[in-house]
DRENDO-1510 file (C-alpha; in Angstrom, 1 decimal, always signed):
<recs>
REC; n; res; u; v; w
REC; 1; UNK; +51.2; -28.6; -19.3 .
REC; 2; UNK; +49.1; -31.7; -18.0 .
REC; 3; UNK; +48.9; -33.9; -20.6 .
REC; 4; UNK; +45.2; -35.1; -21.5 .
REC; 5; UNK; +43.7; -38.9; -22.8 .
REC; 6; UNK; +42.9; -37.2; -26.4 .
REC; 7; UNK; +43.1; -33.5; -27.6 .
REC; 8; UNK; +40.2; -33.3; -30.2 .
REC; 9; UNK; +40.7; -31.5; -33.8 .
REC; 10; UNK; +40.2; -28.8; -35.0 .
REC; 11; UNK; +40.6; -26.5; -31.7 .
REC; 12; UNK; +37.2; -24.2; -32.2 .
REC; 13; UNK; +35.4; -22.1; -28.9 .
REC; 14; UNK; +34.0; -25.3; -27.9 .
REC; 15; UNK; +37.2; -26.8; -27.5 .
REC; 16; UNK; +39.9; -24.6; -26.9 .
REC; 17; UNK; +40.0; -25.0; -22.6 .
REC; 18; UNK; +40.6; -28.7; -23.2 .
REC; 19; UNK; +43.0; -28.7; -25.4 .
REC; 20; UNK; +44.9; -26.3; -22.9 .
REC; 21; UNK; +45.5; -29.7; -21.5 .
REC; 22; UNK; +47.2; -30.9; -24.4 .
REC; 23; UNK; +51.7; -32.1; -24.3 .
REC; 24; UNK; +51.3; -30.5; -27.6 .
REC; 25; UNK; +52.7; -26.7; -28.1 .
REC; 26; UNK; +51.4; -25.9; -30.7 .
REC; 27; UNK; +47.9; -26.8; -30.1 .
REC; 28; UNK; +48.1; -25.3; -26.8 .
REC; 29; UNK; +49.6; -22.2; -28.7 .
REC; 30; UNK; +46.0; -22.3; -30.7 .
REC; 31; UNK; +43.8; -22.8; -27.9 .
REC; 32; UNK; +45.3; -20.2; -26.3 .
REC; 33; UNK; +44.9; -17.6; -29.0 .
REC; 34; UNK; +41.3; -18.9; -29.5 .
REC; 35; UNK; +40.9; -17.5; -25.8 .
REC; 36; UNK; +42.6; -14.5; -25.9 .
REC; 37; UNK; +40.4; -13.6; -28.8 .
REC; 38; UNK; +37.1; -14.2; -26.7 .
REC; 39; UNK; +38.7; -12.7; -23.7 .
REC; 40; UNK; +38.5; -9.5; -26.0 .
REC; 41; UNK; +36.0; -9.8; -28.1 .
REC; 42; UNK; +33.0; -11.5; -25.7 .
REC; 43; UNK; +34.2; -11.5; -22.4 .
REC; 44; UNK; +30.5; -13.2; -20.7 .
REC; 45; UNK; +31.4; -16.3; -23.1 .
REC; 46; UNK; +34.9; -16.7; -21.9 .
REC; 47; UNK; +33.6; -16.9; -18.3 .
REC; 48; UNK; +30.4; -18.9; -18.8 .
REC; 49; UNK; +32.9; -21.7; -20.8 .
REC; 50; UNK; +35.4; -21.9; -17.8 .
REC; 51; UNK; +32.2; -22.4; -14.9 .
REC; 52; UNK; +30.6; -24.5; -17.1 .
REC; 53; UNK; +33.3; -26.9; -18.4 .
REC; 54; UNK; +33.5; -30.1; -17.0 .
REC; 55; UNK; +36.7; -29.7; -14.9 .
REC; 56; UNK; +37.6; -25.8; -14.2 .
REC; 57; UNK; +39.9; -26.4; -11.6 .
REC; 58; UNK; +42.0; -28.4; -14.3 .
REC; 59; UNK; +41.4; -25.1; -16.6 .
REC; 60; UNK; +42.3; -22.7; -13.9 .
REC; 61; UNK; +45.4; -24.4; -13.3 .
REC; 62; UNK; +46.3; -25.0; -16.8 .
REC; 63; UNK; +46.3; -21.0; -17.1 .
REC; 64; UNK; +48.1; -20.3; -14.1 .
REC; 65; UNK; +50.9; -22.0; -14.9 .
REC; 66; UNK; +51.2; -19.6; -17.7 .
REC; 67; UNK; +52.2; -17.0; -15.6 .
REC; 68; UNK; +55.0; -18.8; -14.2 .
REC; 69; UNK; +56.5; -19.3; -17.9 .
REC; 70; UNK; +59.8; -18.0; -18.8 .
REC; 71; UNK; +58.4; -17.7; -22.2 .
REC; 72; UNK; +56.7; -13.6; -22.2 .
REC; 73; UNK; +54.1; -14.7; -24.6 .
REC; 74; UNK; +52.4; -17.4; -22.4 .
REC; 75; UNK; +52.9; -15.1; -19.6 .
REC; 76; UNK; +51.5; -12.6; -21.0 .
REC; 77; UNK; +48.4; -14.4; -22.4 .
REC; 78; UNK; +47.8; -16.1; -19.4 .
REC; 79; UNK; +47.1; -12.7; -17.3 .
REC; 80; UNK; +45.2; -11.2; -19.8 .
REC; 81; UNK; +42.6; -14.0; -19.3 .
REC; 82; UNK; +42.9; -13.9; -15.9 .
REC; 83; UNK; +42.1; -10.6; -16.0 .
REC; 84; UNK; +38.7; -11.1; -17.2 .
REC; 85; UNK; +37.8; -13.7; -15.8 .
REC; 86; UNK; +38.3; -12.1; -12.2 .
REC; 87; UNK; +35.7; -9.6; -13.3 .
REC; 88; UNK; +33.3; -12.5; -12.6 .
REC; 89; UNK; +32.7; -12.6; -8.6 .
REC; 90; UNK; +31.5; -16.5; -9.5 .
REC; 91; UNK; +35.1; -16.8; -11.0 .
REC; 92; UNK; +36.3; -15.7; -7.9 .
REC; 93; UNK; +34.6; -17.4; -5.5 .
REC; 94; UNK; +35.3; -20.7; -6.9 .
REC; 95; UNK; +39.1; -19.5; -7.0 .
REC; 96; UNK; +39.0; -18.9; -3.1 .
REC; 97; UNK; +37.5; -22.0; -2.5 .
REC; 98; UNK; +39.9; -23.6; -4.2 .
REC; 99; UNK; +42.9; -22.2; -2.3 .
REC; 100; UNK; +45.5; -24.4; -0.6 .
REC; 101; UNK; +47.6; -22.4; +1.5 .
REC; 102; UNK; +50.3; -20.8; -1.1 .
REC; 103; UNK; +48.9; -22.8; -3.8 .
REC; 104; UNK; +46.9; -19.2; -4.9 .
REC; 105; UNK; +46.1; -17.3; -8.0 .
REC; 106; UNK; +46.8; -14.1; -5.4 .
REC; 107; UNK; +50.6; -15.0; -5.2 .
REC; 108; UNK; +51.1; -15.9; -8.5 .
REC; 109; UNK; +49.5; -12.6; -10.0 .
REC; 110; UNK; +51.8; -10.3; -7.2 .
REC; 111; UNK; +55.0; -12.3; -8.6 .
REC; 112; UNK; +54.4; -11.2; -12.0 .
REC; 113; UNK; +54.5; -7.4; -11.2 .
REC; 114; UNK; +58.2; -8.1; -10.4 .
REC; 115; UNK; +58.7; -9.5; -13.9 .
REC; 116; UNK; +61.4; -7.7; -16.3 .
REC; 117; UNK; +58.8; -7.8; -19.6 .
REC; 118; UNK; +56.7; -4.6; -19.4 .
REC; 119; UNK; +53.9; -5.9; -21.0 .
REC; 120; UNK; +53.2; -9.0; -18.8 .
REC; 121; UNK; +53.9; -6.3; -15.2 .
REC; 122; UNK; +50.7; -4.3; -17.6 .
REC; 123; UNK; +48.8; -7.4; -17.6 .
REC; 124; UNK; +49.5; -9.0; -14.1 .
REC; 125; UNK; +48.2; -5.4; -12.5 .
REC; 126; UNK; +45.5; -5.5; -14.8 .
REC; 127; UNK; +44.5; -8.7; -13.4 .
REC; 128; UNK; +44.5; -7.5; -9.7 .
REC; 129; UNK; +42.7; -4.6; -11.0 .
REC; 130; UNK; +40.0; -6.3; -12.0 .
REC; 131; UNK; +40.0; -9.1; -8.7 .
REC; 132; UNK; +39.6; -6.2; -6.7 .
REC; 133; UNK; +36.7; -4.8; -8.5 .
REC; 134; UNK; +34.5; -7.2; -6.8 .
REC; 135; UNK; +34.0; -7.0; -2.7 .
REC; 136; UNK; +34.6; -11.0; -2.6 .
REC; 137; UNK; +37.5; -10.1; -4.4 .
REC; 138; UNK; +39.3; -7.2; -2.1 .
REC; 139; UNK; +38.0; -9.2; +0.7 .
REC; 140; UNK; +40.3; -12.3; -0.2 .
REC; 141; UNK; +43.1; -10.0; -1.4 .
REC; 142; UNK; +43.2; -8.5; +2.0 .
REC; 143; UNK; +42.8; -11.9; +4.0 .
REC; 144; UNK; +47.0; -12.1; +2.7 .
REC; 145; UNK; +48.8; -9.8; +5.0 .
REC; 146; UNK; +52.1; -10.6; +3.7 .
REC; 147; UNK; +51.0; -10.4; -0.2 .
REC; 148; UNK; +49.4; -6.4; +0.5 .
REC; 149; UNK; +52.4; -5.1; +2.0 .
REC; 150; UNK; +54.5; -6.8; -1.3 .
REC; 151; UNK; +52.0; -4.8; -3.7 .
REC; 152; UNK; +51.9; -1.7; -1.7 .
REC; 153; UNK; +55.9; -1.8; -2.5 .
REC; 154; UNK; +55.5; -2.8; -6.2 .
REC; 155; UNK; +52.4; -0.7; -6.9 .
REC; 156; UNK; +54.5; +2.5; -5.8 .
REC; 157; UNK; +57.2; +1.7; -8.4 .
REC; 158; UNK; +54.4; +1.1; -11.2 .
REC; 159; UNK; +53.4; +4.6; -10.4 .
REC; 160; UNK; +56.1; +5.8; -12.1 .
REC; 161; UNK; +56.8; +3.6; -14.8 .
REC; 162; UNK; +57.3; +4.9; -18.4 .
REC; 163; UNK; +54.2; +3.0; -19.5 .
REC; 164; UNK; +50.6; +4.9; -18.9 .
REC; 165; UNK; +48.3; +1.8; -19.6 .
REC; 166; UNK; +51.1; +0.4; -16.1 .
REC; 167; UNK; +50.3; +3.7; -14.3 .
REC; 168; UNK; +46.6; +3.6; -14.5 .
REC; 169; UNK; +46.1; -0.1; -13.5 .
REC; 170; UNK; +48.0; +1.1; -10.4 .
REC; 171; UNK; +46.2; +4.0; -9.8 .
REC; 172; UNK; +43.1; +1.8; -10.6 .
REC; 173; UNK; +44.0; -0.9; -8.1 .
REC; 174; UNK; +44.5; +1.5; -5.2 .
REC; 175; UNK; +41.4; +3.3; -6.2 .
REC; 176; UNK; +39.4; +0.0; -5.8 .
REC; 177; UNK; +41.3; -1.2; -2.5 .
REC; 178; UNK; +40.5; +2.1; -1.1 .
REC; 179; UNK; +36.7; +1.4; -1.5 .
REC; 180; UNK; +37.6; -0.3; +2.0 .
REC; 181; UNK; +38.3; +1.8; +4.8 .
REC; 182; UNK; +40.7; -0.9; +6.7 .
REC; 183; UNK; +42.9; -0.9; +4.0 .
REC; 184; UNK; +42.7; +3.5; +4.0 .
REC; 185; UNK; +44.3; +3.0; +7.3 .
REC; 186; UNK; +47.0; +0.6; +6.2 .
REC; 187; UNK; +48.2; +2.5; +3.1 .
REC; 188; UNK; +48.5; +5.5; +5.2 .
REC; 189; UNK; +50.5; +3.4; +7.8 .
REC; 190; UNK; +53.0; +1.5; +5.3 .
REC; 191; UNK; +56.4; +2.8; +4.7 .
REC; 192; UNK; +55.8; +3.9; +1.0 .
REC; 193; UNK; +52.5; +6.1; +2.1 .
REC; 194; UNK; +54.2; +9.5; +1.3 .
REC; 195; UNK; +55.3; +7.7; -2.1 .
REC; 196; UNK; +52.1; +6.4; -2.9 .
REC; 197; UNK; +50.1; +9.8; -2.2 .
REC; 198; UNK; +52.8; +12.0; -4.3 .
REC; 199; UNK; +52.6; +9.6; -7.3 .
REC; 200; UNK; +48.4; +9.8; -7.1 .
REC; 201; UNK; +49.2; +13.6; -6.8 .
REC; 202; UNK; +51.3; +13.3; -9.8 .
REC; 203; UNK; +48.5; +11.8; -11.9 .
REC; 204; UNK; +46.0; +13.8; -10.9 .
REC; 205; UNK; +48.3; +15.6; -13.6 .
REC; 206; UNK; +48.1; +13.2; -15.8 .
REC; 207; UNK; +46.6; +13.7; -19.5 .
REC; 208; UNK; +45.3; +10.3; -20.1 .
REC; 209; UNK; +41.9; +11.3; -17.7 .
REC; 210; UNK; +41.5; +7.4; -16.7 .
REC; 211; UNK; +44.5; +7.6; -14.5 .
REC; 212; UNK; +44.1; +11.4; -13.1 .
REC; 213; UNK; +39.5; +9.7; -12.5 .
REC; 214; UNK; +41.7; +7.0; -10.6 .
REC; 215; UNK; +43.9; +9.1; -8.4 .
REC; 216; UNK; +41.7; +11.6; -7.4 .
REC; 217; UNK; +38.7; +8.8; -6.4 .
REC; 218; UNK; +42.1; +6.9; -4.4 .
REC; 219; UNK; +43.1; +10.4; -3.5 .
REC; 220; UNK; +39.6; +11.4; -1.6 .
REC; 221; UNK; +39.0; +8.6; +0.2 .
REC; 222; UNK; +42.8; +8.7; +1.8 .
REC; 223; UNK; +41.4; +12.2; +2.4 .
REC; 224; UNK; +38.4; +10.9; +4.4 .
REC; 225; UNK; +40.3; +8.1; +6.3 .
REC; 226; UNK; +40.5; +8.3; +9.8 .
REC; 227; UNK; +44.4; +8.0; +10.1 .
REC; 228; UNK; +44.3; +11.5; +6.8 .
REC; 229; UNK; +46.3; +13.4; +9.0 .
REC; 230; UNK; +49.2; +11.2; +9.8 .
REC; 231; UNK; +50.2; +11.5; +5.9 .
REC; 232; UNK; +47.6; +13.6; +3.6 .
REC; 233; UNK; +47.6; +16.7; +5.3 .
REC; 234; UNK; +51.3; +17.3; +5.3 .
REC; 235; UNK; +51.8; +16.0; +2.6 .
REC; 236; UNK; +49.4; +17.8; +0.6 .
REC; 237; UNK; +50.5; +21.3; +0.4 .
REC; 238; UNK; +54.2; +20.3; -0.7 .
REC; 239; UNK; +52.2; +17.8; -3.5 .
REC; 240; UNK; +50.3; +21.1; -4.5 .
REC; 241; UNK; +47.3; +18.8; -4.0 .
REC; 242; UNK; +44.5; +21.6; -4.4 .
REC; 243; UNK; +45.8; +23.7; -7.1 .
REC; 244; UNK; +46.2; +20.0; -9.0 .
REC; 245; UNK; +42.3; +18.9; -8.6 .
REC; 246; UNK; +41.4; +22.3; -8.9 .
REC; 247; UNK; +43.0; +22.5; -12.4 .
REC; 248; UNK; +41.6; +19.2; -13.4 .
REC; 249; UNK; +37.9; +20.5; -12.3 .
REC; 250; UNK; +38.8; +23.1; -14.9 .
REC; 251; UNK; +40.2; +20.8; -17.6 .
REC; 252; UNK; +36.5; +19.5; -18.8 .
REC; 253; UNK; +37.5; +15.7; -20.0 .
REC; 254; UNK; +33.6; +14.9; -19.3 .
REC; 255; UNK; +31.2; +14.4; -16.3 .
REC; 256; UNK; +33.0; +11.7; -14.5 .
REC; 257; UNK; +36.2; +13.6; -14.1 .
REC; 258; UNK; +34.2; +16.4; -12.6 .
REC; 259; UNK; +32.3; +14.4; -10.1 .
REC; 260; UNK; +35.1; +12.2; -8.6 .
REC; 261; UNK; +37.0; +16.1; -8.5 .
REC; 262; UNK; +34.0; +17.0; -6.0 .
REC; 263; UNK; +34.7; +13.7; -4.4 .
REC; 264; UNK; +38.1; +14.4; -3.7 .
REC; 265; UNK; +37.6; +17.8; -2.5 .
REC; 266; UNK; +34.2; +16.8; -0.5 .
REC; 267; UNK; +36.5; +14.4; +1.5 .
REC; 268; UNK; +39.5; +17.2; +2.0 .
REC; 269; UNK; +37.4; +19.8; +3.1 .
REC; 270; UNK; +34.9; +17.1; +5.7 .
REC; 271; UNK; +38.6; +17.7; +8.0 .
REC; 272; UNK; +38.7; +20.7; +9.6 .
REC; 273; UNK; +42.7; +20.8; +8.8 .
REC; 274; UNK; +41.8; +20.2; +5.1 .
REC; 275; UNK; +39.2; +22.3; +4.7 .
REC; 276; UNK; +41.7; +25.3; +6.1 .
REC; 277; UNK; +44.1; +23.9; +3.4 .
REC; 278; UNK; +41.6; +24.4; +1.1 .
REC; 279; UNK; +40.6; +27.9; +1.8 .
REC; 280; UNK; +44.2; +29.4; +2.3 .
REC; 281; UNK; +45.1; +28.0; -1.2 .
REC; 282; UNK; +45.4; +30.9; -3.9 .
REC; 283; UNK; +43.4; +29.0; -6.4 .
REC; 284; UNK; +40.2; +29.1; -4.2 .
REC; 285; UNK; +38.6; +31.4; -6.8 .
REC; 286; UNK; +39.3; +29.3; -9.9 .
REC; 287; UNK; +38.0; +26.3; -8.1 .
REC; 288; UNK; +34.7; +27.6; -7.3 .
REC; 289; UNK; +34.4; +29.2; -11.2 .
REC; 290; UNK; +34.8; +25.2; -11.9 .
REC; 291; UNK; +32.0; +24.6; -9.0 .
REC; 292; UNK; +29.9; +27.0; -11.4 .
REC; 293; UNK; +30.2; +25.5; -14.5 .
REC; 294; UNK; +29.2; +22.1; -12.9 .
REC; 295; UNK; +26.8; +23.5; -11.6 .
REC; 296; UNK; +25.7; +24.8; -14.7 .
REC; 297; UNK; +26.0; +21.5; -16.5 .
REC; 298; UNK; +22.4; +19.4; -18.3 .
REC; 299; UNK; +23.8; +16.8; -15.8 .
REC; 300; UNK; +21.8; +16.6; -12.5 .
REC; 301; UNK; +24.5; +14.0; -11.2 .
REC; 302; UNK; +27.3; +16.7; -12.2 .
REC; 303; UNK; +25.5; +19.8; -10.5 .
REC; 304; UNK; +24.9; +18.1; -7.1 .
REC; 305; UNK; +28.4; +16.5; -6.5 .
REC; 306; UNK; +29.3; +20.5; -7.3 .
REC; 307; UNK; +26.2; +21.7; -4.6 .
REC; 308; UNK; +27.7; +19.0; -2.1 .
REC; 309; UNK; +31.0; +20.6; -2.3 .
REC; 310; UNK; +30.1; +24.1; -2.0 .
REC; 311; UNK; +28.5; +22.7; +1.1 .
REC; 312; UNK; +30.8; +21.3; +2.3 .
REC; 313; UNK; +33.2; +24.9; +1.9 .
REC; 314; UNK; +30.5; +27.1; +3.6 .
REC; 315; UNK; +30.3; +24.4; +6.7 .
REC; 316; UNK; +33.0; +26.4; +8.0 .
REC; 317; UNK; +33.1; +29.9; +9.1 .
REC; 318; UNK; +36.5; +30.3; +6.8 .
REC; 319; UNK; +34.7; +29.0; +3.3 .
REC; 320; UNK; +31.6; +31.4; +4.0 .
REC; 321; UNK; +32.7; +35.0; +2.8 .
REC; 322; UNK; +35.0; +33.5; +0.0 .
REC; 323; UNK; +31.8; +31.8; -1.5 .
REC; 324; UNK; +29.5; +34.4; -0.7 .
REC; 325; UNK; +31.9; +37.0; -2.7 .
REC; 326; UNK; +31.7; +34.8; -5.4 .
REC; 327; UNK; +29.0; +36.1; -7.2 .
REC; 328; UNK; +28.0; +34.2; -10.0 .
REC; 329; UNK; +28.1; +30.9; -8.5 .
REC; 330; UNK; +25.6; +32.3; -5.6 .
REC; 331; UNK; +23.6; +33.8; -8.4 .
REC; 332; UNK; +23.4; +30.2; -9.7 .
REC; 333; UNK; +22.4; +28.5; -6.2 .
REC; 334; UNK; +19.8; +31.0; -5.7 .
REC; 335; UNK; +18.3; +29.8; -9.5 .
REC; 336; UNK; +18.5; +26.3; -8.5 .
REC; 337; UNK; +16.6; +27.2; -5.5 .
REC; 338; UNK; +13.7; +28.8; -7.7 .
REC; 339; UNK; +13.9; +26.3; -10.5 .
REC; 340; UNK; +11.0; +23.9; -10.5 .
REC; 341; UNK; +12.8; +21.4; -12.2 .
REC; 342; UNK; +15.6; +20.9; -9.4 .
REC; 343; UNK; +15.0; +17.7; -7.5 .
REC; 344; UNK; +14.3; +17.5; -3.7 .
REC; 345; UNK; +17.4; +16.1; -2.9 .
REC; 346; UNK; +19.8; +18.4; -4.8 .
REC; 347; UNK; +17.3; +21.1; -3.3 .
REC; 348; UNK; +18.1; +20.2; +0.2 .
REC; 349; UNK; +21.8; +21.0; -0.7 .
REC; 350; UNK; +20.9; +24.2; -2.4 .
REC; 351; UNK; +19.3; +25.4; +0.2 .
REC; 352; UNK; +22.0; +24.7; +3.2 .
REC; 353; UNK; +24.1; +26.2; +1.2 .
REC; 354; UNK; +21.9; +29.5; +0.9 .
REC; 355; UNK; +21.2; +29.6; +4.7 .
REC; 356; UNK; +24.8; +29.8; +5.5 .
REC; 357; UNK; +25.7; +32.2; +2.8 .
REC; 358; UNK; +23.2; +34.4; +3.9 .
REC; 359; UNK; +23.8; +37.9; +5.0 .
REC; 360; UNK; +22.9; +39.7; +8.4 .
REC; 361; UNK; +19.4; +40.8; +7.9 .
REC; 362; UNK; +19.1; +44.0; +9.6 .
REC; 363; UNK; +19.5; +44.3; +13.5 .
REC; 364; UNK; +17.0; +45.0; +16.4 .
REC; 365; UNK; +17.1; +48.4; +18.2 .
REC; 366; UNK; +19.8; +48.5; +20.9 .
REC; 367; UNK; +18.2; +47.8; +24.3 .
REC; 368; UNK; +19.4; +51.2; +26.5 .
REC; 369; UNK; +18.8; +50.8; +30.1 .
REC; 370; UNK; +19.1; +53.7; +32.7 .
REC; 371; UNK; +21.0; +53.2; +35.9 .
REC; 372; UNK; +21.3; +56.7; +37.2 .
REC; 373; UNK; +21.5; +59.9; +36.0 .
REC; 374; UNK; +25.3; +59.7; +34.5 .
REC; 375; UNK; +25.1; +55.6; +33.8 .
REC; 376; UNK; +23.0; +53.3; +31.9 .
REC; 377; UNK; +23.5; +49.8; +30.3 .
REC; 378; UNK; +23.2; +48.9; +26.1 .
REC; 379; UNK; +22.6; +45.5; +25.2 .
REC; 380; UNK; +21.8; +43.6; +22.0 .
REC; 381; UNK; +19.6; +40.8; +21.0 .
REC; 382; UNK; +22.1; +37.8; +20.4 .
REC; 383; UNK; +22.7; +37.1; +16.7 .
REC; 384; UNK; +23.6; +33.6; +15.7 .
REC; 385; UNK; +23.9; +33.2; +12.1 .
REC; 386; UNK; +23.7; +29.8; +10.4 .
REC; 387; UNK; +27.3; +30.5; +8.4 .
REC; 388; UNK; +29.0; +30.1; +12.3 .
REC; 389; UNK; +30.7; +33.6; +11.4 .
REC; 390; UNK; +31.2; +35.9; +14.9 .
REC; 391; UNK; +29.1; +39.0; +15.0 .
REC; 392; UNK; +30.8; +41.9; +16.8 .
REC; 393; UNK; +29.2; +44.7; +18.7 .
REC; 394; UNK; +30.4; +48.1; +19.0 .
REC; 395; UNK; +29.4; +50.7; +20.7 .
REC; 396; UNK; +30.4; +54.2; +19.6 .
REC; 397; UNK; +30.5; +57.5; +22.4 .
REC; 398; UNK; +30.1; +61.2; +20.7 .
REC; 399; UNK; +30.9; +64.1; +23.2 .
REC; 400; UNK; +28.7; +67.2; +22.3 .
</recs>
């Protein structure tokens, strides 16, 4: 530690980033734990100390050389307050101001998720978690070529650690990073992409329903990347990637879970290669009883993320009849439709979705035209229905 002109007594809130400054341990041990507690009890105070102190820099650097202890403890510590004071985007401004080439916070948190202790690897990628909350955050994270590519590697080991708190600030960080479509594109080009996408497929497994929320949000917008193909859709019937959000629709853990499901299926089925993946699964009918029940749901968030996904189903001529034979839930669109209470923009929904689930309404006479006495020509007026599906005409000859 940098050793300081005085170290004031007692250590109390006031106090406590200064005497990080201390040569003393154990008052550095106390102003340490005097922090940790804030950093969980009051985590606005704990930032607005560190931008208002008289020297942050000094402060910043005191704590991150507590992640390059050999002692767990100060480790430890050190990331936990880092990890909410990157929750502040004017934390981490100041921090990328501040950068010297190497001489970064960025490096320092990737190095610890190669650590042996558990619980600092839990607290390092709760860190990044939370710097890539913010958009100034994922923005400097991603300026680092070589330090992505390092977490891509570690992150798909953390997806399979023992520890669930380890595998949901994974799946939380790639969930964040994927908020960006340039790094959609790199995940799905790095050499542990078909790793990465069958641990999210594992969680979406998962009971703890913070990690399965994560995976399927990361999960949807790989779906809706560009590059989806190279990776998702072959990868996603071996992953059993539908029957897995289909079940978690079903598993009711609350109205987030349901609406980052749609997401994920929203994205899928916008592809016209994931949308047939979604229609030739055999758990298309218990995946649109979950559609109902959102759709059934007090929530008016919950019930359109469900309308938004039926339309996207019926936007192809494949996820028309399914839906359509589905009575219930078309039952419940056509309520929606009626209801005065349903707002105009989940009415707009509603009613694409009734246009292409509409049936033929019934045709026009046939249009016979004579040619001779032993010829004539039958025609029909064209029929174009909204749902895309092909209408056939046929023409049937009785001898008498």
């Amino acid at each position: 530690m940098t050793s300081a002109s005085f170290c004031p007594a007692p250590c109390h809130n006031g106090n406590a980033l200064t005497w990080l400054l201390c040569a003393d341990v154990d008052r550095v041990s106390s102003a340490l734990q005097i922090l940790l507690d804030l950093a969980q009890e009051d985590k606005g105070e704990l930032v607005e100390k560190v931008l208002q102190h008289c020297n942050p820099e000094i402060c910043i650097d005191a704590l991150r050389k507590l992640l390059k202890s050999p002692v767990p403890w100060l480790s430890n510590t050190g990331a936990c307050i880092f990890g909410v004071l990157l929750e502040s985007e004017s934390v981490v401004v100041k921090l990328q101001k501040g950068t010297k080439g190497k001489s970064n916070l960025i490096y320092d948190l990737v190095e610890i998720l190669t650590e042996d202790d558990p619980d600092v690897v839990m607290k390092g990628a709760g860190a990044i978690a939370s710097l890539v909350e913010t958009a100034s955050g994922r923005t400097w994270f991603l300026q680092i070529q070589s330090v992505f590519s390092v977490v891509l590697e570690r992150l798909s080991v953390l997806l399979e650690n023992e520890r669930e708190n380890t595998v949901n600030s994974a799946a939380l960080i790639l969930a964040r990073l994927s908020l960006c479509e340039e790094t959609c594109e790199k995940v799905l080009s790095h050499s542990s992409s078909c790793k990465i996408f069958r641990c999210l497929a594992q969680c979406l497994s998962c009971s703890y329903k913070d990690t399965a929320m994560n995976a399927a949000f990361a999960v949807g917008r790989l779906c809706g990347s560009r590059q989806a193909k190279t990776l998702v859709l072959e990868a996603a019937k071996e992953h059993q990637l539908v029957r897995r959000l289909q079940a978690l629709l079903l598993s009711g853990p609350g109205m987030e879970m349901g609406q980052t499901v749609c997401f994920a299926l929203s994205c899928l089925a916008n592809d016209e290669d994931g949308h047939a993946l979604l229609m030739e699964s055999a758990t298309v009918p218990a995946l649109l009883d979950g559609l109902l029940h959102l759709l059934q749901s007090p929530d008016p968030d919950s019930i359109w993320f469900a309308a938004m996904t039926v339309r996207m189903l019926v936007s192809r001529r494949s996820g028309v009849v399914p839906v359509r034979m589905h009575c219930p839930l078309h039952e419940q669109l056509k309520f929606l439709s009626m209801s005065p209470s349903t707002e105009q923009e989940l009415l707009e929904e509603v009613n694409t979705c009734l246009r292409k689930l509409e049936r033929l309404s019934k045709p026009h006479p046939v249009l016979v035209t004579n040619l001779s006495s032993t010829s004539c020509t039958v025609s029909w007026e064209k029929c174009e229905p909204e749902s895309g599906l092909e209408v056939v005409y046929r023409l049937n000859f009785h001898s008498s």
